[in-house]
C-alpha positions, 0 to 999 in steps of 0.5 A, a space after each residue: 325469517 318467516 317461518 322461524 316467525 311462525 314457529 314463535 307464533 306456535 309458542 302462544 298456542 299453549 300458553 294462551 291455553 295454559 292461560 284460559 286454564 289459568 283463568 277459569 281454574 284459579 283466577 275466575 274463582 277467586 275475584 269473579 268473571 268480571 274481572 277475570 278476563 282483562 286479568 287473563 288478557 294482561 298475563 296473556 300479553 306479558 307472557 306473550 311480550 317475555 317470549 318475543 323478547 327473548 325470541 325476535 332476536 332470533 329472526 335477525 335485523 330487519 326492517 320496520 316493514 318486515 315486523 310489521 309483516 309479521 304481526 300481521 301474520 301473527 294476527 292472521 294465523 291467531 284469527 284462524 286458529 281461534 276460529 277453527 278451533 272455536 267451530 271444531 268445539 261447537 261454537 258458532 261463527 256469531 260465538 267466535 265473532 263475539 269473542 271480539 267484542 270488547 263491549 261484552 266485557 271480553 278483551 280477547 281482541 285486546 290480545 290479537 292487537 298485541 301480538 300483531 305489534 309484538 314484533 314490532 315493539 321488541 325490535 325497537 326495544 331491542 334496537 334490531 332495526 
């Protein structure tokens, strides 16, 4: 179940990318940066929501613990891949802890939460438990 878990979490890698694409490409253009991050963090999260519909199924009837376990690797796997990545691009790790900081106008941490209840909440909504 985990690593079945783990190759869904793989999925968001380029859908988050497809998505910060998205926003400075079209998105940031046509309303402003302001607006353009909580937007991207909401189709971000739909997106995230329509492949854990379709895919948590997948993993088989657990108990509540179990999805809860799982977003938590989720949210694990989502922090290192953000901050390995952000350091291999240059950032610094005060850059990348900033990107958690929703008083700067960034929702980014808006998303990690999600994803760790991601699981949880398509299993209720899909009554696998």
């Amino acid at each position: 179940m985990i690593i079945k878990s783990i190759l869904i979490w793989l999925l968001f890698v380029p859908l988050a990318i497809l998505n910060g694409g998205l926003r400075e490409g079209i998105i940031e253009p046509m309303i402003g940066s302001i607006y353009a991050n909580p937007v991207s963090c909401i189709i971000l999260c739909i997106l995230i929501f329509i492949v854990s519909f379709f895919l948590i199924p997948r993993l088989g009837k657990g108990e509540r613990k179990i999805y809860l376990k799982i977003g938590v690797l989720w949210i694990f796997l989502t922090i290192l891949f953000e901050t390995v990545l952000g350091l291999l691009m240059g950032l610094t790790i005060n850059d990348v802890i900033n990107s958690y900081n929703i008083t700067t106008g960034n929702f980014w941490l808006i998303v990690v939460i999600f994803i760790g209840f991601a699981p949880l909440l398509i299993a209720k909504i899909r009554k696998i438990p």
